[in-house]
N, C-alpha and C positions, 0 to 999 in steps of 0.2 A: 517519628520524624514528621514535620508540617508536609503535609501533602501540597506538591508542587504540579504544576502541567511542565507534561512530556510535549516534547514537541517532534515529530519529525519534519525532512527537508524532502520534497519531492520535486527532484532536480533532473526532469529529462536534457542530456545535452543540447539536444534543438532547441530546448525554450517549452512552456508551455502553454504560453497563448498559439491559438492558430497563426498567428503572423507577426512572433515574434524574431523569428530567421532574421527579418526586413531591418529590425531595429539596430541603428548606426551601433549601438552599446553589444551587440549579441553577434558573437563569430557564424557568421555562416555557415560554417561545418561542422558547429559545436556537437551537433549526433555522433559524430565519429571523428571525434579528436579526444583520444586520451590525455592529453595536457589540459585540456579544456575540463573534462572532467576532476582532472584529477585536482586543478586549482578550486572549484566548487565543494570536492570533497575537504578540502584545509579550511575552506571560509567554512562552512556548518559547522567542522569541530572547534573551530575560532568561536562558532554561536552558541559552542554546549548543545547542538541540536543532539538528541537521543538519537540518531539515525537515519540514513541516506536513503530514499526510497524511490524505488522505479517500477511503475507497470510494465508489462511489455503486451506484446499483439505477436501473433504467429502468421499475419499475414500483412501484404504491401498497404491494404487500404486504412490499415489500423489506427485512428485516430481522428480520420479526415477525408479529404479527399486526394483519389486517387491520382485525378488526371489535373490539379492545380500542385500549388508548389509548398504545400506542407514539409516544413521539415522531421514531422512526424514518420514518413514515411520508411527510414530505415533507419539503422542505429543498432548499437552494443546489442548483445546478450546479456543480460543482465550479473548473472552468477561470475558468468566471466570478467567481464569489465572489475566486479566487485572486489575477485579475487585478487586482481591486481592491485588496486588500490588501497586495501585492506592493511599492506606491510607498509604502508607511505602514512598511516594514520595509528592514534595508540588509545582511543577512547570510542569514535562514532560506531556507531552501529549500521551495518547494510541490510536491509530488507530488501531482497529480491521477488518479481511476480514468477511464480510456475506453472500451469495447466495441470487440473485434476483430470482433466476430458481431452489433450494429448499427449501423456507421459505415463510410464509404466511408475509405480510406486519405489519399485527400488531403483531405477534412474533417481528419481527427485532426492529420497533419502540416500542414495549415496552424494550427490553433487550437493546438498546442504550442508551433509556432515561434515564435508571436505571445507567447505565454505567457513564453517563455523571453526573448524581444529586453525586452518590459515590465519582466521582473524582473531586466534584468543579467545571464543565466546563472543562472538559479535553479530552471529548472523542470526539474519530472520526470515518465515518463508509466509510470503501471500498469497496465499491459497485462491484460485480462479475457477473457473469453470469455462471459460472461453465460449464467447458467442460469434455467432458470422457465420454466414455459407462460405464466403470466401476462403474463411482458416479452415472449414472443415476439409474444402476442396485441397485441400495441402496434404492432407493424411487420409487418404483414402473414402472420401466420404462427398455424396453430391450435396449435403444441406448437415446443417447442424441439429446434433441433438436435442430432443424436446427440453423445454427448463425441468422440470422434474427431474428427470432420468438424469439429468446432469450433477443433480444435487444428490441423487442419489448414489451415483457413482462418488462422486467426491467425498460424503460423508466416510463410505470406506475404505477412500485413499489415503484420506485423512487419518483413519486408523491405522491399515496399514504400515505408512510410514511412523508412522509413530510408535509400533513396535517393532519397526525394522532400526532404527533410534536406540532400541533397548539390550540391542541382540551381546552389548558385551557390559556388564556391568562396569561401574566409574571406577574399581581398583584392581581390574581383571588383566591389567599387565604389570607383570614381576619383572622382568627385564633383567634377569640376575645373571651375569655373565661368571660367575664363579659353578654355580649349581649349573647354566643351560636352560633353566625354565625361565621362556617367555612372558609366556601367558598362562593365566588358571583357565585351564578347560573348563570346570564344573561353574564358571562365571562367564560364558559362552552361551547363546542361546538361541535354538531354533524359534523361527517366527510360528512356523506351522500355521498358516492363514489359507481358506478357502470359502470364500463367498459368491456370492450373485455376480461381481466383475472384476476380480481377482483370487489367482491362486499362488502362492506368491510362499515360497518354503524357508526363504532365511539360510543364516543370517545375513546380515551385513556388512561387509569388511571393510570397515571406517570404525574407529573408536568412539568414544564420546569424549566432548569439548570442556572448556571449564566451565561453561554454564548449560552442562548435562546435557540440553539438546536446543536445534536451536527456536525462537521465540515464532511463533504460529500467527500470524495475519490474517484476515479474510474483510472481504470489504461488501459481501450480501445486507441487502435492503429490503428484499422480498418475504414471502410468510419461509420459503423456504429457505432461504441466503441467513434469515434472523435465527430460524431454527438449526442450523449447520455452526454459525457462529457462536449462540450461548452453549454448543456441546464441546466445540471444540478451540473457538479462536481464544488468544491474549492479546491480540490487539483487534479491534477494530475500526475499520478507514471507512467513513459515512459521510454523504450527502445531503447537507440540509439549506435552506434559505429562511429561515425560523426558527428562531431558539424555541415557539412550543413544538412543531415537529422533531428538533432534536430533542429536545425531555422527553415525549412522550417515546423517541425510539430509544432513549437511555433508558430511561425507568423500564422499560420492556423486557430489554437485554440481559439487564441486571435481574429482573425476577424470574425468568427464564432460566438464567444459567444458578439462581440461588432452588428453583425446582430442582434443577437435575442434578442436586447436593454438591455444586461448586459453588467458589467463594467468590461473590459480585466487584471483591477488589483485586480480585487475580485476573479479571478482565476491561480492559482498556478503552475507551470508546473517545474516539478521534476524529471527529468531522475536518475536511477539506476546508482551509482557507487560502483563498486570492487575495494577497494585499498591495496594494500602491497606496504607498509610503509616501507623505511630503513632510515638509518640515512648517508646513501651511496645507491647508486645504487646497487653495487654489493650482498649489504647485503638483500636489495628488493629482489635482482633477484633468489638471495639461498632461499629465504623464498618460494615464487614462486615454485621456481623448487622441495624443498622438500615435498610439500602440492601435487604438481603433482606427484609425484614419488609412492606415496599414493594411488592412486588412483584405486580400483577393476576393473579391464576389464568390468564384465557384471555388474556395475552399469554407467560406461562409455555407453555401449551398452545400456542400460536400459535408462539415459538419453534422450537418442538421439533418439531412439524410442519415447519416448512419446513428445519431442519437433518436431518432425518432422512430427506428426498429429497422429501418433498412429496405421498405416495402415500399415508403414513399419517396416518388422523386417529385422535386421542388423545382425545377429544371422550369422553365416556361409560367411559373406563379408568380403574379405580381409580387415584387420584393417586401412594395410597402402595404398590401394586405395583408391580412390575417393567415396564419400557420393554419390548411385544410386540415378534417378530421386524419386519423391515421392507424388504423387497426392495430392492436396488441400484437405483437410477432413472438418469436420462443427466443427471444434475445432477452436484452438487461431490461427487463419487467417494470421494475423500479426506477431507472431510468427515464424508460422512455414517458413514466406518468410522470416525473419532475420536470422534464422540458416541457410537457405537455401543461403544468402547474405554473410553470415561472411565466409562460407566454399568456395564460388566463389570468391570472394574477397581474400583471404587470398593462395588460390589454397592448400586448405587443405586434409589430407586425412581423412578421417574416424575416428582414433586413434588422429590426430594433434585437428580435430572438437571438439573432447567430452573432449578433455583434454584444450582446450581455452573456452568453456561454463562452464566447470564444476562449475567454483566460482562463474558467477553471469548469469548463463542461456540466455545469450543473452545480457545483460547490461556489458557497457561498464567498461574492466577490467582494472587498471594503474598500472603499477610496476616502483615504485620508491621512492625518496627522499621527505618531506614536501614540498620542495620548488616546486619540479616539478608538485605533487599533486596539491599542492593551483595554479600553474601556469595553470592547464587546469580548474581546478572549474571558477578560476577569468575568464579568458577568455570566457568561456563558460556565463559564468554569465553577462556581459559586455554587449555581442554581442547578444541577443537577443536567446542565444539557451535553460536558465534555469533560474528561480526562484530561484532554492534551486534545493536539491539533496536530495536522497532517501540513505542513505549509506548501501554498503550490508559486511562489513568487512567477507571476507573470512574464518576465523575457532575463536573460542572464547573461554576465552576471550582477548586473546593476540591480535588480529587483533586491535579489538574495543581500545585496549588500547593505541594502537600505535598512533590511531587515535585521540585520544584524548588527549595524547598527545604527539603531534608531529605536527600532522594538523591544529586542531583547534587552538594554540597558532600562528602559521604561519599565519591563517585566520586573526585573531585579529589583529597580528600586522601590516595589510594591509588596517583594519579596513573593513575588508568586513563581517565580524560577531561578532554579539554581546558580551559583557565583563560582562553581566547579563541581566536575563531574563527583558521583558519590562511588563509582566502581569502575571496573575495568571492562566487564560483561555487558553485554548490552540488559540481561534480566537485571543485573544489581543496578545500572542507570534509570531503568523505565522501573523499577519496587517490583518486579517481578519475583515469586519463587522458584527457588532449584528444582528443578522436575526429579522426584526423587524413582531412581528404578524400579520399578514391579517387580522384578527378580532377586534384588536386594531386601527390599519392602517385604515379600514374602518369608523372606531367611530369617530377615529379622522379627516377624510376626512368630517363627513357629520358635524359636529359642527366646523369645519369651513366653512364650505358654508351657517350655519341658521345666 
């Protein structure tokens, strides 16, 4: 099959510009209005997008700021919201965000598995690590954990779950109402795990989906987030403002995860796009400028504090100076040095920074025509710097719509995306393979060898 780009839809109900709530096209309440959702969740599968995708935060300040009028500030659970809308949809895929650093492993894999059995095989999980004092303060903790220790926690929650995923083999229920038997017991299987931050006995009591289990996310950009990813992720959600910084963290990824004897097509590499869409340049560029013009000072400010590690307050700094230094904190590592890049790069001021982050927080923003849009995806996609793209449409649902169409027909007619879905599972949309069981895999390893 010609290799296409996957696309997902990253569709917070608020919007995801900072001050996109304001915009006459975007419901005010869109964070928590399931109708609102759920008509976002119809237009993406209208766009053949691979998948619905939502971060989340475990605390109030998450995304902005706290004491301005972000509509960031609350909203759905993600799993949940998902769940619902899962039986209103027959093709998109859900990727929801979970916490490796506040959820026990078999919490996660049991509410993914459920996630995944509800939608057919459609679900996905994005693996976090969660940074902030603020969230730590939520679960018992006055500061957040070191970035290390967090990665390394994660790495084997990530295992974990993943053989909590396995605990019943894919043809382990017999359901024979004549005989009585269920299930085969001997296709039942303790986890038996005990490491450094989990002790964690099995099984699982959730079966497996039709696409075995469900599809693994992570969106790390650091030596440790790349290292966690090429061991473990099939998709990756990255951050760039340069197609050579994405090559070089593609090619990375890929020789990384082809070391540790995986196949570098079985892993997905997805950078963030912001697009405002015209049917003209100029009409992109009004769009743009009016969504900027929007924009509250102290959630500007509020921004750019917590992407710049959360030590620095901006509070009292001339707007149209330069962004002061601001020491590395144990938050998003990799972040905080791309705000730190775009505002050097760009010779930004303070005001000019939070107003170019606003739409897609570090992810690469386009203002322009279809043509010009599908000109940087293709290229990008060509040359070794993307799989697919993550789309983060600026304010909703008019962005999403532009995009849909406008873009996506431009795609098509290049033949670099698909003109109907290719499967029902979200791994057979995105060329994923079947995760084949370890405990099957074994069976069948020793009966071939007698």
């Amino acid at each position: 099959m010609t290799r296409k780009i996957r696309l997902g839809a990253f569709l917070p109900g608020g919007g995801q510009h900072v001050a996109s709530w304001r915009h006459p096209d975007q419901p005010a309440d869109g964070a928590t209005s399931f109708e609102f959702h759920k008509k976002l969740a119809l237009t993406a599968e209208r766009g053949l997008f691979d998948a619905y995708f939502l971060a989340d935060g475990l605390a109030v300040g998450f995304g902005g700021a706290r004491e301005g009028g972000n509509a960031r500030v609350a909203g759905f659970e993600p799993v949940t919201l998902f769940s619902a809308l899962a039986p209103l949809t027959t093709h998109l895929g859900f990727i929801a965000t979970s916490s490796t650093t506040y959820e026990e492993p078999y919490t996660t894999a049991r509410k993914f598995a459920s996630l995944d059995l509800i939608s057919d095989g459609r679900a996905g999980w994005n693996v976090v690590t969660t940074t902030g004092d603020l969230t730590a303060q939520n679960f018992n903790r006055d500061t957040q954990l070191p970035h290390a220790e967090r990665y390394r926690r994660a790495a084997e929650h990530v295992d974990v779950v993943r053989k909590l995923w396995e605990s019943f083999e894919d043809d382990a229920f017999i359901r024979d109402k004549e005989t009585g038997v269920f299930f085969d017991p001997a296709k039942l299987h303790d986890t038996d795990h005990r490491g450094e931050h989990f002790s964690v006995r099995g099984p699982l009591n959730v079966s497996r989906s039709p696409q075995g289990h469900p599809v693994i996310v992570q969106a790390g950009q650091s030596e440790d987030g790349r290292g966690l990813a090429a061991a473990t992720a099939e998709v990756i959600f990255t951050a760039h403002q340069h197609i050579e910084t994405a090559q070089e963290f593609y090619r990375d990824i890929k020789a990384r995860a082809r070391g540790l004897g995986r196949n570098p097509d079985h892993i997905l590499v997805m950078p963030g796009i912001s697009a405002f869409v015209g049917r003209t340049e100029a009409e992109a560029r009004e769009k743009y400028d009016r969504l900027t013009s929007l924009i509250v000072e102290e959630d500007g400010i509020g921004l750019l504090n917590g992407l710049t590690g959360g030590t620095l307050d901006l509070h009292g700094y001339d707007l149209d100076g330069p962004l002061p230094p601001a020491p590395p904190t144990e938050g998003m590592k990799s972040r905080q040095a791309l705000i730190r890049q775009i505002a050097d790069e760009n010779n930004f001021t303070i005001r000019q920074l939070y107003q170019w982050i606003a739409s897609a927080r570090g992810h690469y923003t386009i203002v322009g025509t279809a043509e010009q849009i599908a000109d940087t995806l293709q290229q990008w996609f060509e040359n070794e710097a993307a799989d697919g793209f993550n789309i983060l449409p600026p304010w909703l649902p008019t962005a999403l719509d532009d995009f849909v169409d406008l873009v996506i027909p431009e795609l098509q007619r290049r033949g670099l995306f698909r003109t109907a879905y290719e499967g029902r599972t979200l791994r057979e949309n995105l060329g994923l393979p079947f995760p084949v069981n370890r405990w099957a895999a074994g069976r069948a390893a020793l009966q071939a060898a007698e």
